[in-house]
C-alpha positions as CSV (number, residue, x, y, z in Angstrom):
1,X,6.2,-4.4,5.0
2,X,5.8,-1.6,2.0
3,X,6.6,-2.3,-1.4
4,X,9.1,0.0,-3.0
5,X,6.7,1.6,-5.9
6,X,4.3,2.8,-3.3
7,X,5.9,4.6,-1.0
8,X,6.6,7.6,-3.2
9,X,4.2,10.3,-2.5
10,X,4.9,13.1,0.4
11,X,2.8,16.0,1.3
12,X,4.6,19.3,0.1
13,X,3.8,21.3,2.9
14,X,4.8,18.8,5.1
15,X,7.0,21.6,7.4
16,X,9.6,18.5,8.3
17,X,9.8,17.7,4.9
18,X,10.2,21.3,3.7
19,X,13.2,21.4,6.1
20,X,14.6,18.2,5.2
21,X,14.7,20.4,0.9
22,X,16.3,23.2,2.5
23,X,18.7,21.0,4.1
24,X,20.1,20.8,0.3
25,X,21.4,24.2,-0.3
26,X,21.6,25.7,3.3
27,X,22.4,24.6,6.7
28,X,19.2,23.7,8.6
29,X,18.5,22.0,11.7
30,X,16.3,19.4,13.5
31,X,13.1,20.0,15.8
32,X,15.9,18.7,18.2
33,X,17.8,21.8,17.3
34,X,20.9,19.1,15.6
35,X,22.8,20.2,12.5
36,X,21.1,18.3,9.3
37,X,23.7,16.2,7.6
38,X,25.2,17.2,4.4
39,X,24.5,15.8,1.0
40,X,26.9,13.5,-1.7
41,X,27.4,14.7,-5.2
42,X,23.9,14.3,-7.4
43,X,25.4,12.1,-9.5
44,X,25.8,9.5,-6.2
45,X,22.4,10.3,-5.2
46,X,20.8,9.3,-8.5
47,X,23.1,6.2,-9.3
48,X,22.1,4.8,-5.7
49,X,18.6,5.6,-5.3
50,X,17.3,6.3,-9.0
51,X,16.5,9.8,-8.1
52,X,18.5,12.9,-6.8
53,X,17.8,16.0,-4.9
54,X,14.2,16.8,-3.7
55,X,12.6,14.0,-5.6
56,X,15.0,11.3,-3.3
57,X,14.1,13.4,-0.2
58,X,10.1,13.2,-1.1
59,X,10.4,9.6,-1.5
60,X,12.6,9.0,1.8
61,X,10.2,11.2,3.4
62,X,7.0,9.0,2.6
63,X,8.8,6.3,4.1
64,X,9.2,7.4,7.4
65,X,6.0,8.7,7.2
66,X,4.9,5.2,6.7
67,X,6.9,4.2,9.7
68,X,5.9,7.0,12.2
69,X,2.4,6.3,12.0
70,X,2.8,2.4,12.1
71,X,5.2,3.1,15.4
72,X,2.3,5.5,16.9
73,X,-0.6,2.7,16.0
74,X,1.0,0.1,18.2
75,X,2.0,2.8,21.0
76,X,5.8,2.8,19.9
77,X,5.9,6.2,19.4
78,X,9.8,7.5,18.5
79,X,11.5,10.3,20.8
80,X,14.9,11.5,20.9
81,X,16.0,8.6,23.2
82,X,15.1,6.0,20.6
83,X,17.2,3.9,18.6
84,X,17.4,3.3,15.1
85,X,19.5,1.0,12.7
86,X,19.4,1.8,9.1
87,X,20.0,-1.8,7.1
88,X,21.9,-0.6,4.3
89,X,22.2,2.6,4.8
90,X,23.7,3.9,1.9
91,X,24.6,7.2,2.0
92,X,22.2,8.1,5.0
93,X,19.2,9.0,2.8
94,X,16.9,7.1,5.0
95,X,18.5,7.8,8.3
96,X,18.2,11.8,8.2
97,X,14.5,11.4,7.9
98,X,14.2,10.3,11.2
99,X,15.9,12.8,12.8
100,X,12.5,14.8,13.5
101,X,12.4,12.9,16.1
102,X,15.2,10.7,17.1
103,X,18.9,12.2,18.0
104,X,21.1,11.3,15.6
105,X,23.3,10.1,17.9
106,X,20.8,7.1,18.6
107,X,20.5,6.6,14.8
108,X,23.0,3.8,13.8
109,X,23.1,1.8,10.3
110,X,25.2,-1.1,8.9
111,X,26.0,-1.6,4.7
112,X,27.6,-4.4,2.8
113,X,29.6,-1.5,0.9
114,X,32.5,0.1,2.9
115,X,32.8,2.3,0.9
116,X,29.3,4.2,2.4
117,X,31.0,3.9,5.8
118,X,33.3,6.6,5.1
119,X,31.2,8.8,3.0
120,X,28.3,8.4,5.8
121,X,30.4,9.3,8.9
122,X,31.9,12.5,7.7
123,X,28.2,13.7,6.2
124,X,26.5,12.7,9.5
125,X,29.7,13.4,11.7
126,X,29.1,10.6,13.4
127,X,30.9,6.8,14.2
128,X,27.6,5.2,14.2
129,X,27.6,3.8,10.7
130,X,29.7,0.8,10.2
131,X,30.0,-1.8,7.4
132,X,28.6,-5.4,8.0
133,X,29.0,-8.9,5.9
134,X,26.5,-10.2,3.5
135,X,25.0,-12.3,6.4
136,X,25.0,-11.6,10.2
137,X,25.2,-12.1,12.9
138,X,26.1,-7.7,13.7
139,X,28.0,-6.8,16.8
140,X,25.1,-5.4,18.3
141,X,23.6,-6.9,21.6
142,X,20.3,-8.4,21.9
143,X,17.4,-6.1,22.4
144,X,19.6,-2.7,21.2
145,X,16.8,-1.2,19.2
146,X,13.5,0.3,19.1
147,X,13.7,0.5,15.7
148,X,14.7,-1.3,12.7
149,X,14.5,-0.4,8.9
150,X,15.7,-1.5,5.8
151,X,14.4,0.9,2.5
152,X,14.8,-1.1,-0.9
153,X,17.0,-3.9,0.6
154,X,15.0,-6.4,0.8
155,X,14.0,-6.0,-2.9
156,X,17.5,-7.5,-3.8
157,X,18.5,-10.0,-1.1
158,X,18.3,-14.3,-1.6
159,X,16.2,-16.1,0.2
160,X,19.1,-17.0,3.0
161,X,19.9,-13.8,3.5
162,X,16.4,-12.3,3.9
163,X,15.7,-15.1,6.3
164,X,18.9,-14.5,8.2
165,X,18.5,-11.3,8.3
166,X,15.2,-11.3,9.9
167,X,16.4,-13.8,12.3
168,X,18.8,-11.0,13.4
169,X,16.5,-8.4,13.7
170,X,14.4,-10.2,15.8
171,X,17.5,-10.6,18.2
172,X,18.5,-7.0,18.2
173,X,15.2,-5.1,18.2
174,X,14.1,-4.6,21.7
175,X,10.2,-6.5,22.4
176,X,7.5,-4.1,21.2
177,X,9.7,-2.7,18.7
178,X,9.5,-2.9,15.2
179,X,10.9,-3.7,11.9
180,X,10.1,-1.8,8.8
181,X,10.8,-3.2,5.8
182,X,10.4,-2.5,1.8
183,X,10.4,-5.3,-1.3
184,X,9.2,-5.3,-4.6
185,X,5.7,-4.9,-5.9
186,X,4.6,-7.3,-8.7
187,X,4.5,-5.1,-11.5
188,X,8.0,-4.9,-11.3
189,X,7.8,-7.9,-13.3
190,X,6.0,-6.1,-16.0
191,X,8.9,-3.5,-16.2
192,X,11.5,-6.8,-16.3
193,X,8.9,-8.2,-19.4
194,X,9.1,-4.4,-21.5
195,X,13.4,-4.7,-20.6
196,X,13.2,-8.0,-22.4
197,X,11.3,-7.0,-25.1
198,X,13.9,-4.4,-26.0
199,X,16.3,-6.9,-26.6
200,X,19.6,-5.4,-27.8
201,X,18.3,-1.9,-27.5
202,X,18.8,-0.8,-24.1
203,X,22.4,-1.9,-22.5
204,X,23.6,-2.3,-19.3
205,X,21.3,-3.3,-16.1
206,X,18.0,-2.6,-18.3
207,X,19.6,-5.3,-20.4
208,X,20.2,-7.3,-17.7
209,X,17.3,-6.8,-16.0
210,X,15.2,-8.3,-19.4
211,X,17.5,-11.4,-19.5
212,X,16.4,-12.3,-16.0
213,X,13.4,-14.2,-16.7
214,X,12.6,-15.7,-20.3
215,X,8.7,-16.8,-19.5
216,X,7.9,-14.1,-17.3
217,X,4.8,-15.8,-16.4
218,X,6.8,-18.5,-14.3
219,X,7.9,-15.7,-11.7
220,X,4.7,-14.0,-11.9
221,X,3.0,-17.6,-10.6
222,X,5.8,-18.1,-7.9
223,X,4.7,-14.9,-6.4
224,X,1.1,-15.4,-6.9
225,X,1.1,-18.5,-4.9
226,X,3.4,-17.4,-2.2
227,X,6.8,-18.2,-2.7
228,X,9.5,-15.7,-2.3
229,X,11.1,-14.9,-5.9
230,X,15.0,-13.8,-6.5
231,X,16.9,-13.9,-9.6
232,X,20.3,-12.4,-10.2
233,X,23.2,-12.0,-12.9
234,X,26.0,-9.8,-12.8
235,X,24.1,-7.3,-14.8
236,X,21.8,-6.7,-11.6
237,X,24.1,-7.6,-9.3
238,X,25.8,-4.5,-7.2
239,X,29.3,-5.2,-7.8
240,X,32.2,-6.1,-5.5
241,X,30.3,-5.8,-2.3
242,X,26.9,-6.5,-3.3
243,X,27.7,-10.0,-5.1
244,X,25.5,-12.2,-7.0
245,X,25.8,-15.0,-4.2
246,X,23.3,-13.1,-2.7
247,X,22.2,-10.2,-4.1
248,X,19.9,-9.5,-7.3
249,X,16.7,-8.6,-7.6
250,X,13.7,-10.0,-5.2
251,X,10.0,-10.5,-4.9
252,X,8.7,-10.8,-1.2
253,X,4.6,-11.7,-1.5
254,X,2.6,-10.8,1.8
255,X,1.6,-14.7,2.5
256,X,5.0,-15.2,2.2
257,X,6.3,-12.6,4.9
258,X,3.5,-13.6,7.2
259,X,4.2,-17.6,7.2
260,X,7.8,-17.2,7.0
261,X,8.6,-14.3,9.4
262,X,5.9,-15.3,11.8
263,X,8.3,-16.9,13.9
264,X,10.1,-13.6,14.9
265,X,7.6,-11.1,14.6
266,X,3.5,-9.9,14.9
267,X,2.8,-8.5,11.3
C-alpha cells in the first residue's frame, strides 16, 4: 500500500523512464524489443489523471518503481512471462510502465468505464483489457496472476467494494504474488477543508469536494483511529459508470489495511 501524494517523484535519468517520454512523440520500443503503446489526446490524459504528458509518465513511472523493488524484496522478481492485471486501467497509463519487464501480452486490466476498453485496446493493440462491474467476481481463474495493481482506485471505492475487491484479488493472484495498491494520504483532508472554505468560489468537483465534510475534524478522527473513511456526492462521483453507490472519494489508514486485509494477504 502507497498513498497517492507520495508516489510522485522519478529519477530523470532513469533510461526506462526516458524511453517511456520518448514514447510521446516517436515510436519507441521495450527492453523486450515490443512497440510502446500510443498515447490519448492531452486533454484525456489530464481530465483522468490530473496531469498530462511527461509529468503523468513521471508519476506512473514512480509507481512501478515502488512496485519493482517491493516484488524483488520478497524474491518475486517480474520477467516477460509474468502476469499483470491493471485494476482500472484507464487508458493504460499504468500498464505501459511495466512493460520493461513484462510482455505486454501478459499485461491484462479490467475498468468499470467501457468506454476505456475500446480506447485501451487499439493504443495497446491488444484484447487483454476488458470492462468489469462495480463489484466482482472477474472471469479470471484462481491463481492467474503474479501481479496485481490498482493506481488511485482505491482512493475512491466504498467500503464493500474495497473489501470485495480484495477478496478477489486474493483469489486470482497466484501464492507469493502480490498486490499493489494506492489510497489517499490524510492531508487530503486539508485540501477538502481549503475547497470548503472557498465556498461559492470555485465550481464544479472543487466545489463538491468542499461540501463533503462540514466538521472536517470528524473524518480526520475516523482515520486517526483506524477506520476506513469514504464520502461521496455526485459532484465527486465519476459519472455513469463510476456511480455514487460506490464510488467517491476514500481514506484507507495503514491499521486499517493491516486488520482488515489480513485475512487475504501478508502486508
Amino acid at each position: 500500500m502507497t498513498n497517492d501524494m507520495t508516489s510522485t517523484g522519478a529519477n530523470a535519468q532513469d533510461s526506462w523512464l526516458d524511453i517511456l517520454i520518448k514514447s510521446l512523440s516517436s515510436r519507441q520500443y521495450s527492453p523486450l524489443g515490443e512497440p510502446l503503446p500510443d498515447f490519448p489526446s492531452e486533454e484525456l490524459q489530464a481530465n483522468t489523471t490530473g496531469l498530462s504528458a511527461d509529468a503523468t509518465l513521471r508519476q506512473a513511472h514512480a509507481f512501478y518503481q515502488d512496485v519493482d523493488r517491493a516484488m524483488r524484496s520478497v524474491g518475486c522478481e517480474l520477467n516477460p512471462n509474468s502476469k499483470v492485471l491493471d485494476f482500472g486501467f484507464g487508458w493504460g497509463r499504468i500498464s505501459r510502465t511495466f512493460m520493461e519487464k513484462a510482455s505486454i501480452g501478459n499485461i491484462y486490466g479490467v475498468d468499470v468505464d467501457p468506454a476505456f476498453v475500446d480506447i485501451t485496446r487499439a493504443l495497446f493493440k491488444s484484447e487483454n483489457f476488458e470492462a468489469c462491474a462495480p463489484y466482482p467476481p472477474t472471469r479470471y481463474q484462481e491463481a492467474s496472476f503474479d501481479l496485481v495493481v490498482a493506481y488511485s482506485v482505491f482512493s475512491h471505492l466504498s467500503e464493500k467494494a474495497c473489501n470485495d475487491w480484495m477478496r478477489e484479488f486474493a483469489r486470482i493472484v497466484k501464492p507469493g504474488g502480490i498486490v499493489a495498491w494506492t489510497t489517499r494520504h490524510d492531508s487530503f483532508l486539508n485540501y477538502c477543508d481549503w475547497a470548503r472554505q472557498q465556498g461559492d468560489a470555485v465550481t464544479g468537483y472543487l466545489h463538491a469536494l468542499g461540501q463533503l465534510f462540514p466538521d472536517i475534524e470528524d473524518p480526520r478522527a475516523r482515520y486517526r483511529s483506524g477506520q476506513l473513511v469514504h464520502a461521496t456526492s455526485e459532484g465527486v462521483g465519476g459519472g455513469e459508470a463510476r456511480g455514487t453507490s460506490f464510488y467517491g472519494e476514500t481514506w484507507i489508514p495503514e491499521a486499517y489495511a493491516r486488520k482488515q486485509f489480513a485475512e487475504h494477504f501478508a502486508m
